[in-house]
C-alpha positions, 0 to 999 in steps of 0.5 A: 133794304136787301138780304143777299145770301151766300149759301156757300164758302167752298170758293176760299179766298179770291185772287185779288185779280178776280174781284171784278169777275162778278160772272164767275160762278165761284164768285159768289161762293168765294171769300176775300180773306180766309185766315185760320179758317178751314174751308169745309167741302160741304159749305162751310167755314170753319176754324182751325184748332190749335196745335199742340206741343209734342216737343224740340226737334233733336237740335233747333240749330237744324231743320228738320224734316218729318216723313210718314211711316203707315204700316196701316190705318192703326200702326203710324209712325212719324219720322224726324229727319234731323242732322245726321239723326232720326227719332220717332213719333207716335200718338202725339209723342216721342218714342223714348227707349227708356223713361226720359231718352228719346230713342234715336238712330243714326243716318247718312243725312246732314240738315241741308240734304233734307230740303231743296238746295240748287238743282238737287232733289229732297228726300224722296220715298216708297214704303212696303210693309215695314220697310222705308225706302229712302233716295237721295240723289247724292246717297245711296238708297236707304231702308229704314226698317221697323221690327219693334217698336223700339227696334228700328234699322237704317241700312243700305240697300243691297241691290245685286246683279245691277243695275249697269250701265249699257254694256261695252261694244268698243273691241278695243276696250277689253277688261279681264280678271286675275281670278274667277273668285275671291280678291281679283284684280281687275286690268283694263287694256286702256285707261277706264277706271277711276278712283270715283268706282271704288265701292261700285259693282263692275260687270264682266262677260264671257266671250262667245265661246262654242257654239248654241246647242241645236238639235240633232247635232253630234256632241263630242267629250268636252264639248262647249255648248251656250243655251239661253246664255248658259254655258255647258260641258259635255262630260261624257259623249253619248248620242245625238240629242234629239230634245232642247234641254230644260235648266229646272237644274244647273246640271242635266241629261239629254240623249246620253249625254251630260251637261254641266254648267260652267257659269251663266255667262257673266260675273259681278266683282265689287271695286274696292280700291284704285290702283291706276287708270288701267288697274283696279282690285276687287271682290267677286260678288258672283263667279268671274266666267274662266274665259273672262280670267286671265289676258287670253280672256280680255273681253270687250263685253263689260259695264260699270254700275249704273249708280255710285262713283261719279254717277250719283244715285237715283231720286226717284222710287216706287212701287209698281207691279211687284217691281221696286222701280228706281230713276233719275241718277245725275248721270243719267237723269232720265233713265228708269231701272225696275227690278226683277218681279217679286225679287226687289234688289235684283236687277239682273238679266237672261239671255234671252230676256224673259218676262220677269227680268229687270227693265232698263229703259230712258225717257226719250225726248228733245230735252234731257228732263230729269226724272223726279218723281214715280207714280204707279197709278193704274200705269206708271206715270214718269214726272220729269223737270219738263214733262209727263209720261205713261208707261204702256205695255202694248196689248198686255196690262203687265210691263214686260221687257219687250212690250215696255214703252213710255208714251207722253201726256204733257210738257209741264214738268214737276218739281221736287216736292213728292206728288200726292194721290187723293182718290184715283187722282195724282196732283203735283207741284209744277217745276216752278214750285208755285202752280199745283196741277192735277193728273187724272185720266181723261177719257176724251183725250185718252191721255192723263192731265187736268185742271190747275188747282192755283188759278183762281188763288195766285195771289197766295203763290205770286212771290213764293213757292210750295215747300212741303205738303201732304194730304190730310182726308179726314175729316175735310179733305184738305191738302195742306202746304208748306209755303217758302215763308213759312206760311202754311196753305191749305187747299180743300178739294173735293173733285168730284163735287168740284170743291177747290178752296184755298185758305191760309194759316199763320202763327208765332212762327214759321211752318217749315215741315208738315206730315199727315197719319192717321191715327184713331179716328182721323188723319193727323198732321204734325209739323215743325214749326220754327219759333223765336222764344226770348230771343232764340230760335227754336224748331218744336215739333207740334201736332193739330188737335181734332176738332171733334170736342167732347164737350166745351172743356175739350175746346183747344184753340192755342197754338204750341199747348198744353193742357192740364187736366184734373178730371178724374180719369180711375175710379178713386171716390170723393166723399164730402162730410162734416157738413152740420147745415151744409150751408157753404157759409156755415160749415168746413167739410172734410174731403176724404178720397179713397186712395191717396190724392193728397200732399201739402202742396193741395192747400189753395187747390179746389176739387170740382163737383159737377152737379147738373148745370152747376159747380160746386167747388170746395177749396182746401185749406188745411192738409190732413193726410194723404186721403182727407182735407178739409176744405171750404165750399162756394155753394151749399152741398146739395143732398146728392153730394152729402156723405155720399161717395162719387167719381164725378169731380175734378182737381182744379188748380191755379198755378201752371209749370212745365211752360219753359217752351213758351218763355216770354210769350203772352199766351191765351188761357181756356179754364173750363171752357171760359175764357180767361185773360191772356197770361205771359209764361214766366219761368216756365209757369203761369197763374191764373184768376181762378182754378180750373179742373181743365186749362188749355195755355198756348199761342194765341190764334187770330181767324177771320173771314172777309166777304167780296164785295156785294153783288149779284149776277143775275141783276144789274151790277151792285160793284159800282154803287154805293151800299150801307150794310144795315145788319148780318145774319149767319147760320153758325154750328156750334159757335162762341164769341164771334166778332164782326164788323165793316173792318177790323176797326170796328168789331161788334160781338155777338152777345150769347150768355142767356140763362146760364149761371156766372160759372157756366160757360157760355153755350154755343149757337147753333142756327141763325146769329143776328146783329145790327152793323154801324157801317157808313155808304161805301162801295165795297160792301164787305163783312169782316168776322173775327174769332180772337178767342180760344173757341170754335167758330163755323160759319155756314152762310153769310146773309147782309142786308144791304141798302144800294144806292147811287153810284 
């Protein structure tokens, strides 16, 4: 007989197509099956807590799509996207405008412009500050501003001065305006507009006229001179000008001579209605130069915007370098806009360029790859349908106009789903949607790339893909997907230890959206997740509980919970009197509370007394008043509790209500850290055996884990032989009512109660668990442990010990 360890379940669940590569060093650190079980980074498995219920989304007809809001660590927020609305979530609820109204905003966004359909994008994202900025390919970009916490805002983003597409080089297409401000009228010399620019900028500039200022030139009255694209007259002759001007002012002096400017060269007007192929109104946003006025001032130099009409608006934002950067139109499905550095809605241009103007540039390549995603790293990364690239800046770190350039990494290409950034590493969803690929620099090859994180899982992604995700840091690590069949994966990743475990999450229902904030001590994540409750489809919104307990009441293993709890949370005293022998089967004791915590309906409920490792319970049965019952006891009151006032007790009670988002579903019921039967809500309620001062009602969770087939790599294969599996041990941490066996057919439990009253919960084990199997000879060789109650359970290391025998 054998004892084979393993140490280590940081591998998660192994492609089925691996299990005969015994050679792999993740081999023997890896699982056959790791369901509702959480692969921790450091080597254990441990499972996950339930999720609790927040509430229905603003209308279950519709998905719903949650989004993260961080101003920081402390102030989180999460948005619900829903049908052409959006509400709030903080701390586990809903942010409500008044007592019983859920504070809601209205937006552009209809349920199917909230997910990916055909070939167009999902939301996509940046945020600065208090400020959301929002893209959709098919809207214009939004900002969703806070300023209180019932004040929220969702307004179009008013960029100006651009962006425009490339400006017109055609002398036959000339354009001119009615006026230089005001209501103009915009006339083209060929056919150029459509009624798709109405509500788009236009953009008009003068021609050359007069000639650029030089030094040492004689100036005469009236005289029009162009300096750095600015237009000047010269208002009163003087002497020749000796000095280049500088422009601190719109107007200036220089050897006798005074300029004053006419315009910066060009105007901005906003189309407002269509009247035909060659005529357009409009609004001049900024003055129309005098000679772009009138048809002795048609000019060829004009461009129409770069976003809006029948160019779609961009898919892609960020943040980079004090610039808010914008990419991927329909129309233009590979260029890049970035605006002026430190004026984010201003995409506007000098002559000559300076360094903090706007940038324009496309990705170039032998295909036309959308861009999809933006990701300011230590450069800025281009994810594209097909590719990645970087931005360089030549010899500077600062992207500038001139030195702006793109450089790329590799062909793989990305999909919708927005990337993530763990650490000072990127990782993203490649174009097919199944195959999840890091993006790191890599100094060997002086180029950005990495490891594809699916490889060793494809069995999890072979006929679905990645929905959603997001990243959940503390307190394990784990990237947290959203697969197509609303199964919910989760991918602990470590990278520099090397930690990349897979392990999958299922529930009465489907996960269809998923976010991560922080909120106090650790990273919480919420999702929407659609259920069927008598036979009507429902979207309720829940949030996963920490897994950190205060002790064994606190246990939440249910999915869609609620708790009740009765502890006594001020500082109201109970005091236990009447008491002659204070025998419980001799004497009623009056209860009297300090404040008024009584009604008639308390008849039937127990108030708790926690004394060391005992309970006593006293059960009312006739109602005083509003501070006294008298009530009856299950133990005798020890002289602790005799006429004595105290804040340690608890209100327990049997009958549940406020269940009506459960109708219908056998739920699983923890009653004071016991387990009680599994109960089915009806009419919004349940009763249970006994009181509890805590109880926990949700879905049920069913966690298991399922070993490889023994083997060990350094001796002569095991695959091949027949094994019998005689005992296992386990190193646990803080584990009850585990099951375990050969298969699901034949489940043994680990027997723990020791010394612990019939009231008191079981205590859970810590260390080494033990117990004999009843297995037959089979070549498979595998231990298949089961939690199917509302307890913790954390599995360190697996030891079978093991007869081999013959082939």
């Amino acid at each position: 007989m054998t004892s084979i360890i393993q140490p280590s379940l940081t591998g998660g669940e192994l492609a089925p197509s691996l299990y005969g590569r015994v050679d792999l060093a993740r081999y023997g650190i890896s699982l056959k099956t790791c369901r509702n079980f959480i692969v921790q980074q450091y080597g254990g498995v441990t499972n996950r807590a339930g999720y609790r219920f927040v509430g229905e989304v603003e209308d279950s007809d519709f998905y719903t799509r949650l989004v993260p809001f961080e101003f920081s660590t402390q102030q989180t927020y999460i948005l619900s996207f829903g049908h052409l609305t959006l509400q709030f979530i903080k701390d586990g609820g809903f942010i409500e405008s008044e007592p019983g109204t859920i504070y809601t905003v209205a937006t552009p966004y209809e349920s199917n412009d909230l997910r990916e359909l055909s070939d167009l994008a999902l939301l996509n994202w940046t945020q600065s500050a208090d400020v959301l900025t929002v893209v959709h390919q098919e809207f214009q970009p939004r900002q969703i501003s806070r300023t209180g916490h019932t004040a929220w805002t969702v307004t179009g983003f008013k960029n100006t001065n651009g962006p425009f597409r490339d400006v017109n080089v055609d002398l036959a297409k000339t354009v001119y305006s009615s006026a230089a401000t005001g209501n103009v009228t915009l006339t083209a010399t060929t056919a150029l507009f459509n009624a798709d620019l109405v509500g788009t900028d236009f953009y008009i500039e003068q021609k050359d006229y007069g000639t650029p200022w030089e030094a040492g030139k004689s100036v005469g009255a009236n005289d029009i001179r162009r300096s750095d694209g600015k237009y000047y007259l010269a208002v009163a002759a003087g002497t020749t000008a000796s000095l280049r001007p500088t422009h601190d002012a719109d107007d200036w002096s220089d050897g006798g001579v005074v300029w004053r400017f006419l315009h910066p060269g060009f105007g901005v007007a906003r189309i407002t209605g269509f009247t035909d192929a060659q005529h357009v109104t409009a609004t001049v946003v900024s003055r129309i130069p005098d000679g772009a006025v009138g048809a002795a001032g048609a000019t060829y130099k004009w461009a129409f915007s770069a976003w809006g009409g029948d160019q779609g608006f961009p898919g892609a934002v960020a943040y980079f370098q004090n610039r808010q950067v914008f990419a991927g139109t329909p129309a233009q499905p590979q260029r890049n806009w970035l605006s002026r550095i430190g004026n984010y809605p201003d995409f506007g241009t000098s002559q000559p360029l300076v360094d903090d103007d706007s940038i324009t540039f496309p990705i170039p390549g032998r295909q036309v790859n959308a861009v999809r995603h933006l990701l300011p790293l230590d450069k800025l990364a281009i994810l594209t349908s097909g590719s990645e690239w970087i931005v360089t800046t030549g010899q500077s770190d600062v992207i500038a106009p001139a030195t702006v350039a793109v450089k790329p990494q590799s062909y793989r290409g990305a999909s919708w789903i927005p990337p993530l950034i763990v650490g000072n590493t990127a990782i993203y969803v490649q174009e097919k949607g199944k195959t999840i690929r890091e993006m790191a620099f890599d100094f060997a090859s002086d180029s950005y790339g990495g490891q594809d994180l699916t490889q060793l899982a494809s069995h999890l992604f072979a006929k679905h893909t990645i929905t959603e995700w997001c990243f959940q840091q503390v307190p394990h690590q784990v990237v947290w997907c959203v697969r197509s069949d609303g199964v919910l994966l989760g991918m602990t990743y470590l990278k520099e230890q090397q930690v990349v475990g897979w392990h999958r999450h299922d529930t009465d229902g489907k996960f269809e959206s998923i976010a991560c904030i922080s909120e106090g001590g650790e990273d919480v994540v919420y999702a929407v997740i659609k259920r069927t409750i008598n036979g009507v489809q429902k979207r309720y919104i829940e949030r996963a509980n920490t897994r950190m307990f205060n002790s064994p009441l606190d246990y939440f293993f249910v999915d869609s919970g609620l708790t009740y709890d009765g502890r006594n949370a001020q500082n109201t005293t109970m005091t236990i009197t009447g008491g002659t022998t204070w025998k419980y089967s001799d004497d009623i004791f009056v209860v009297s509370a300090s404040v008024d915590s009584f009604t008639a309906d308390s008849i039937d409920t127990e108030i708790h007394f926690p004394v060391g490792t005992q309970i006593i319970r006293l059960k009312v049965i006739e109602f005083t008043d509003a501070k006294h019952v008298k009530a009856q006891a299950n133990r005798d009151i020890p002289e602790s509790l005799r006429d004595l006032a105290t804040v340690t007790w608890g209100l327990a009670r049997k009958q549940f209500s406020g269940l009506s988002h459960l109708e219908g579903k056998t739920c699983s019921v923890l009653a004071d850290g016991n387990v009680h039967p599994q109960l089915t809500v009806s009419g919004g309620s349940v009763e249970l055996q006994y009181a509890g001062v805590v109880v926990h009602v949700g879905l049920p969770i069913e966690a298991e884990v399922e070993t490889l087939s023994l083997s060990v790599p350094s001796q002569e294969t095991l695959l091949d032989k027949k094994k019998l599996i005689n005992a296992v041990r386990m190193v646990v941490e803080d584990t009850r009512g585990l099951m375990y066996g050969e298969d699901a057919d034949s489940l043994w439990e680990f027997m723990q109660r020791e010394e612990e009253n019939y009231d008191e919960p079981v205590k859970s084990a810590t260390g080494m668990y033990e117990g004999l199997m009843s297995t037959s000879w089979s070549k498979e060789g595998t231990v298949l442990i089961r939690q199917n109650d509302p307890l913790p359970a954390t599995i360190l290391a697996i030891i079978p010990d093991v007869t081999v025998g013959g082939v």
